[in-house]
C-alpha positions, -999 to +999 in steps of 0.1 A: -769+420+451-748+450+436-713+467+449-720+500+449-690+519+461-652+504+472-630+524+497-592+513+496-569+529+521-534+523+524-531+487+508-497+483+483-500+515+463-530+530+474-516+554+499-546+574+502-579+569+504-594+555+471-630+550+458-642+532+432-682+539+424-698+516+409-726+533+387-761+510+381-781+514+348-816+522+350-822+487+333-806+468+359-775+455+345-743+472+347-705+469+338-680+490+349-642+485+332-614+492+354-582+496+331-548+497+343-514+487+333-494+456+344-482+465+382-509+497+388-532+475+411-561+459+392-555+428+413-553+450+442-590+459+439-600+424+439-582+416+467-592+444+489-632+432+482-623+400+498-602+411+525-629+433+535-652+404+534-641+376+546-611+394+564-573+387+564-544+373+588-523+398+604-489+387+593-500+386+554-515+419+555-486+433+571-463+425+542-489+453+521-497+480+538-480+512+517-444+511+524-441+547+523-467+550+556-451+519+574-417+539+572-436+561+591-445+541+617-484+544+601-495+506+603-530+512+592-550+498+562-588+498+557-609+490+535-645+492+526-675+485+507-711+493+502-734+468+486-772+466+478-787+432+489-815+417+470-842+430+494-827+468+483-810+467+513-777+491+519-757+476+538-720+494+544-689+469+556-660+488+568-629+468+579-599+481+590-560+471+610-541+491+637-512+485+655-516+522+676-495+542+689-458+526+683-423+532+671-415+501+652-446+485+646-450+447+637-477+424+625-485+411+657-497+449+671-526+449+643-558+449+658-590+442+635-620+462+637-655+460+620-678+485+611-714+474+599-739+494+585-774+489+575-797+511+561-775+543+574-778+525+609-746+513+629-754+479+641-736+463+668-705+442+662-696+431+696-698+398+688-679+399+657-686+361+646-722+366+640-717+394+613-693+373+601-716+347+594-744+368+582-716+381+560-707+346+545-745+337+546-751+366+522-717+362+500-704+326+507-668+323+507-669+289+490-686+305+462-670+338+454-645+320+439-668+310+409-679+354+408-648+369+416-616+350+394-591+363+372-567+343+345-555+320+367-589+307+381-596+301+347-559+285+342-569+260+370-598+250+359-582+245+323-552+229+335-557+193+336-587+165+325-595+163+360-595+198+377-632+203+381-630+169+404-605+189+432-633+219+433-663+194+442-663+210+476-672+245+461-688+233+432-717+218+458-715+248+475-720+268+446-750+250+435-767+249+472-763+211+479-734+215+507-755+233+529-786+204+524-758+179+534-751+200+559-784+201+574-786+164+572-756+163+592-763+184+619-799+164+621-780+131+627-756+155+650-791+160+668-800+127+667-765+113+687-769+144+706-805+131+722-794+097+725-767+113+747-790+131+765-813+103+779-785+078+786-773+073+824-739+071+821-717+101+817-713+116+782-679+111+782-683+076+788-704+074+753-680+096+732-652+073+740-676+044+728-686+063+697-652+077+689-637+037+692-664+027+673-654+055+642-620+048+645-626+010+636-649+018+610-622+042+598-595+013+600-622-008+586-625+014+558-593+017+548-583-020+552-611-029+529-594-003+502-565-015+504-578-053+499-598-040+466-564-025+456-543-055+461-570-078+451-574-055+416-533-056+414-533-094+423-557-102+390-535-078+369-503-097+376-528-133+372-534-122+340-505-105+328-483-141+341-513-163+319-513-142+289-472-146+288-477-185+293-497-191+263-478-173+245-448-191+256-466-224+250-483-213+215-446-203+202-422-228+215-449-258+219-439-263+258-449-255+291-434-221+307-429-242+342-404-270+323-379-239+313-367-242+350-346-270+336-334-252+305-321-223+326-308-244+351-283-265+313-280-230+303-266-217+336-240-249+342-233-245+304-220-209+315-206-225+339-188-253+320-172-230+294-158-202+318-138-234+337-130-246+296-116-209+288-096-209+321-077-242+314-073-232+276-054-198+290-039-221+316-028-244+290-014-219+265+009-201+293+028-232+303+035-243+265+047-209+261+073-203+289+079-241+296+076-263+271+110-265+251+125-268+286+099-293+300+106-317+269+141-322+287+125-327+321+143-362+326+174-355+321+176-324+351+190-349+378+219-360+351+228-324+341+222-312+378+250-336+391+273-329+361+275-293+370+283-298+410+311-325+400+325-298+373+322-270+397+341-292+425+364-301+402+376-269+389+380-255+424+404-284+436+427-277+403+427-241+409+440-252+443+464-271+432+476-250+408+486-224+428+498-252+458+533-241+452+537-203+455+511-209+485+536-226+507+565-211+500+542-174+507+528-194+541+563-202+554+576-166+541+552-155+566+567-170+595+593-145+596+578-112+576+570-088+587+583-094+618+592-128+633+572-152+652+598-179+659+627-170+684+653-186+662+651-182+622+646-212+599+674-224+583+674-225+546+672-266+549+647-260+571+626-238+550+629-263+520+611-288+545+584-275+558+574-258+525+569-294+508+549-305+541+525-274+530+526-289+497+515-321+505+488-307+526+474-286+494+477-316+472+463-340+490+427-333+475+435-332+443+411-342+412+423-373+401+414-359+368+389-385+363+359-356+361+351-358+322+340-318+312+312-322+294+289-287+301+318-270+307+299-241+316+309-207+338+300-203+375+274-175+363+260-199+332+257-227+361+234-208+383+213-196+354+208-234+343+200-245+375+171-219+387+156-227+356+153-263+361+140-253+395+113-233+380+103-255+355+100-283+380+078-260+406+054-249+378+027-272+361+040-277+331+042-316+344+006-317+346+000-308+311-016-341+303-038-339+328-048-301+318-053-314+284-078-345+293-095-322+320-105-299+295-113-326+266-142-337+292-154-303+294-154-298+263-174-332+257-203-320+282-207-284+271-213-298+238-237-326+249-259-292+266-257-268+237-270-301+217-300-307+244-306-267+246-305-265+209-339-283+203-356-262+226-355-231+208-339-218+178-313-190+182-336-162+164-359-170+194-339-169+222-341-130+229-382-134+229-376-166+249-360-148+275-385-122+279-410-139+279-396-163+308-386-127+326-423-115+322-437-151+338-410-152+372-413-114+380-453-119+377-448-149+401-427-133+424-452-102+422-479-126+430-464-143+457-460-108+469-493-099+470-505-130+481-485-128+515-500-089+519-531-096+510-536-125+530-520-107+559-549-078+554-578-104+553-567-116+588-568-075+597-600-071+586-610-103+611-595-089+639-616-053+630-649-067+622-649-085+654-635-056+677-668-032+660-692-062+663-683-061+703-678-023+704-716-024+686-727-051+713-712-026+743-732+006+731-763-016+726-759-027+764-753+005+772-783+022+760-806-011+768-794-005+805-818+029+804-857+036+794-863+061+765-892+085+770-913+078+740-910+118+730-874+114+728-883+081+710-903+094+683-874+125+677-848+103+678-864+082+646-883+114+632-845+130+628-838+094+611-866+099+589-860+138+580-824+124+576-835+101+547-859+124+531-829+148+526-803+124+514-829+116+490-837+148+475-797+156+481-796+126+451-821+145+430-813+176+434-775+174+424-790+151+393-812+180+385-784+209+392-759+191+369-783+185+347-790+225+343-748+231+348-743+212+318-766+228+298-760+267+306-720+254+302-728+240+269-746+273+256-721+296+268-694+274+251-709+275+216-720+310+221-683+317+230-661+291+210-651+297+172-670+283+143-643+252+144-653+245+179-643+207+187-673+203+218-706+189+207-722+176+238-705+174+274-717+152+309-708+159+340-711+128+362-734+138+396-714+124+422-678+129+413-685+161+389-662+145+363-666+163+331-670+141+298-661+163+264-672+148+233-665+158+200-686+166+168-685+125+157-695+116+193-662+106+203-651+112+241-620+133+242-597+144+271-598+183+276-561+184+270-571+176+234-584+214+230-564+244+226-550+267+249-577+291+240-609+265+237-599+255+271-604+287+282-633+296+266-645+264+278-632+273+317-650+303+314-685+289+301-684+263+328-681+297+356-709+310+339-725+280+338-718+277+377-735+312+381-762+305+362-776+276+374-763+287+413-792+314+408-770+338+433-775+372+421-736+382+429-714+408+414-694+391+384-652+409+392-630+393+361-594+402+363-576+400+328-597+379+313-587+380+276-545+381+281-542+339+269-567+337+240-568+347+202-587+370+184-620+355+176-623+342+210-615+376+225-644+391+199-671+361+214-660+369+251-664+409+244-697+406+227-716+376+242-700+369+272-694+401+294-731+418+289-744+383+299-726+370+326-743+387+353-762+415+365-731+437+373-699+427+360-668+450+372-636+442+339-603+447+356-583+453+321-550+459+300-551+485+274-543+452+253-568+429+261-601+454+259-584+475+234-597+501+212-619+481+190-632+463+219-643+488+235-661+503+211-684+470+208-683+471+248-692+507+251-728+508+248-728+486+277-708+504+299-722+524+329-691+539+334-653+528+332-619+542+354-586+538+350-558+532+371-526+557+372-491+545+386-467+571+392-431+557+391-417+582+409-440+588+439-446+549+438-490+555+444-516+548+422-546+572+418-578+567+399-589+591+367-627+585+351-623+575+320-606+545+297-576+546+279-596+563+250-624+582+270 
């Protein structure tokens, strides 16, 4: 198959209709170059092939259609593309999006229609889902991807040591097995299909059956996973917990269960001390603010009574010190300021009753026998006495007992540290430790595990036994009914055409994988610079795991190459893919060269692009297939375009010719 000629109408920048013709060689293989700057819409023409393939959603396409026409209220974009099929058939697709007649269109007015034409012919597209399938039958979706890529395909596939494993669905579509599997499953499809048919119970009745029946197997499935996983992790742990105990044992000549006891002294130990330090602190405080005091502790009853009989004291001589000029004011007062007798005291009188008040104030008298020992002030009094009182509310009383309380604590931390001291040296004790960490956190992961696991074992009861009775129901079912012997025989012959295919499903990818490895590996060395690393690759036929190894036979991961052998190594496995697909499609590589150095741009220019296919259309910088390149890629070339952006009118319009021609 061959493009011939691409139409592009009102997509991103081209405004007006645009072709592209793609020129064939009398010699049958052709390649056209296609150069543009960054932004002039290289990527725009291998976008537009697909889209008129394999067609687009409404809302994405919206977002491209020229701005300038959209402002217009002109939502239209078509596209289309003539081709040459194998059978030198022309066939013509034309694909195109209207939203009609309205002011402010949106994505929602655009209405697809397809044009198909064969041989100059219009065919009928009323039934627009068949000529999509003849379309994807002819250019597979799945596969294009592998025939039409640019830098980024070959990024992907580059990226990691594993991304060929994500594309196993294409891969097997590329290389013609998905559609044998397919087969095989629409067979067996047939097969359920006819043993629906000639049951007498509703359909429905058997679907719900069926459908139970998957759903345990599913659950089945999945529960026997996750018991491989926790099994696997189970072991790990088993292993990881015995390789710590004998090296626990092999270094500190005991058993890794018996430190249970030395962590259990090491913990009361802790224990011990922090009480120790908190009496020592305890300790220290009350000699500091009580201890000169506290020495004179039995003498506070003496000294308190002392002070209260010299404070009494001194207040009854004040009073009778001033006893005197107190009577005579008292009786004074009888008559100033005003009188409060009707008839004034005589002198006499007055003379009386002031030595009555006498008396009366000297009755209580010291007797003077109060010895003045302290001799202190009122103020100095107080102070002495509020410190007695706080001295005998504190503990400083107690001392002796703090002092023998922590003499026994101090006995038993030391008896420990003696026993712990044999069990390992302190130079040890950091690798002790871990080691005893590593041993209890396996445990507690095994006991973990343990619980799940067990708890999915008892699952996977309960399952088996519901699909063993869901089994024995559809059995009864289809035992309740005869079987015509010609639905019999179809029913086992689909079995055995079933089989036959799985079989040659198994051979066939060996064989295909066998071939991709081998076209991969000659593109690679064809491609790859005289240092390159690859000697031999495998690809493994049921996961499609690539194994790389290097010139001394050693496996190596394919992050171990270069940016640029990665590459080149991406590319030669596409190649590889086209090669042994046998799919005569067009080969559309957009910037291909952008990521990789000199000599791998010279293999790609001169081995890879006049052999990767039969027509290969080179969507291009004026850097990557420069001057020198093309040169070498010029006598190759059935013709070449380039792509003209106009800043100012914001279109893109196509001139014959490169850069240089």
């Amino acid at each position: 198959m061959k493009f011939n000629k691409l139409t592009i109408e009102n997509y991103k920048s081209f405004q007006f209709p645009t072709v592209f013709n793609f020129p064939q060689s009398s010699e049958g293989k052709s390649i056209f170059l296609v150069g543009g700057m960054n932004g002039a819409g290289k990527t725009s023409i291998m976008e537009a092939i697909n889209v008129c393939l394999y067609g687009a959603k409404p809302d994405w396409l919206y977002k491209y259609i020229n701005r300038k026409e959209l402002s217009k209220g002109n939502a239209y974009v078509s596209f289309e593309l003539e081709l040459e099929t194998g059978e030198h058939e022309t066939i013509v697709i034309h694909r195109s999006w209207s939203a009609g007649v309205t002011e402010t269109p949106r994505y929602k007015d655009l209405e697809e229609k397809l044009v198909v034409v064969k041989d100059g012919k219009r065919v009928s597209v009323q039934n627009k889902e068949m000529w999509q399938d003849f379309i994807n039958a002819t250019i597979p979706k799945s596969i294009t991807q592998f025939f039409f890529f640019d830098g980024e395909k070959i990024q992907e596939i580059a990226a990691d040591d594993h991304s060929e494993v994500r594309l196993q669905t294409s891969l097997e579509a590329a290389l013609g097995i998905q559609y044998i599997s397919r087969l095989a499953n629409d067979i067996l499809y047939l097969k359920q299909e006819e043993r629906k048919g000639f049951v007498e119970i509703s359909d429905e009745d058997i679907e719900y059956k069926e459908s139970e029946l998957k759903k345990e197997q599913r659950k089945h499935h999945s529960k026997k996973q996750e018991r491989d996983d926790l099994s696997q992790e189970l072991e790990n742990f088993k292993s990881e917990k015995e390789e710590a105990q004998e090296r626990f044992k092999a270094i500190f000549s005991i058993d890794a269960e018996s430190t249970e006891i030395v962590k259990q002294k090491e913990k009361k130990r802790i224990q011990l001390s922090n009480k120790s330090n908190q009496l020592e602190n305890q300790i220290k405080v009350l000699n500091d603010q009580f201890l000169p005091w506290a020495i004179a502790g039995k003498l506070f009853d003496s000294v308190k009574k002392q002070i209260e009989a010299e404070r009494e004291s001194q207040k009854q001589n004040a009073l009778s010190a001033n006893a005197q000029d107190l009577a005579k004011q008292i009786v004074d007062k009888l008559e100033l300021p005003e009188p409060i007798i009707e008839h004034p005291l005589t002198t006499e009188q007055k003379a009386k009753l002031e030595k009555r008040v006498l008396d009366i104030l000297q009755q209580n008298k010291s007797a003077g026998d109060i010895k003045k020992i302290l001799n202190l002030s009122e103020r100095d009094a107080a102070k002495v006495l509020n410190r007695i009182e706080e001295i005998e509310q504190s503990d400083v009383l107690q001392l002796e007992q703090l002092l023998k309380e922590k003499e026994e604590l101090d006995f038993e931390i030391r008896s420990i540290e003696a026993s712990l001291s044999s069990t390992a040296s302190e130079s040890e004790r950091e690798l002790f430790d871990t080691l005893q960490n590593t041993i209890e956190s396996c445990q507690t992961q095994i006991g973990r595990i343990s619980v799940r696991l067990s708890n999915v074992n008892e699952e996977i009861v309960v399952i088996e036994t519901r699909i063993k009775d869901i089994e024995l129901e559809i059995n009864k079912l289809y035992e309740k009914h005869n079987v015509s012997k010609e639905r019999a025989d179809f029913i086992q012959e689909c079995d055995t055409i079933a089989n036959l295919l799985n079989t040659y499903i198994v051979k066939l990818r060996k064989n295909k994988v066998k071939v991709l490895q081998e076209k991969t590996l000659e593109m690679y060395k064809m491609l790859s610079s005289k240092s390159g690393l690859i000697k031999d690759l495998e690809i493994n036929d049921k996961t499609y795991e690539i194994i790389i190894r290097d010139r001394s036979g050693h496996e190596m991961k394919k992050s171990g190459l270069s940016a640029g052998e990665k590459e080149v190594f991406a590319v030669s496995l596409l190649w590889g893919l086209a090669q042994t697909s046998q799919l005569n499609l067009p080969l559309i590589i957009d910037t291909p060269l952008s990521r990789l150095d000199s000599i791998h741009r010279d293999n790609i220019v001169n081995h890879y692009f006049p052999n990767a296919a039969e027509q290969v259309i080179i969507l291009s910088t004026d850097t990557e297939v420069d001057s020198n390149y093309f040169k070498n890629l010029e006598p190759h070339l059935t013709g070449a375009a380039r792509l003209e952006f106009s800043h100012i009118n914001e279109i893109t319009s196509i001139k014959e010719g490169y850069f240089w021609n």
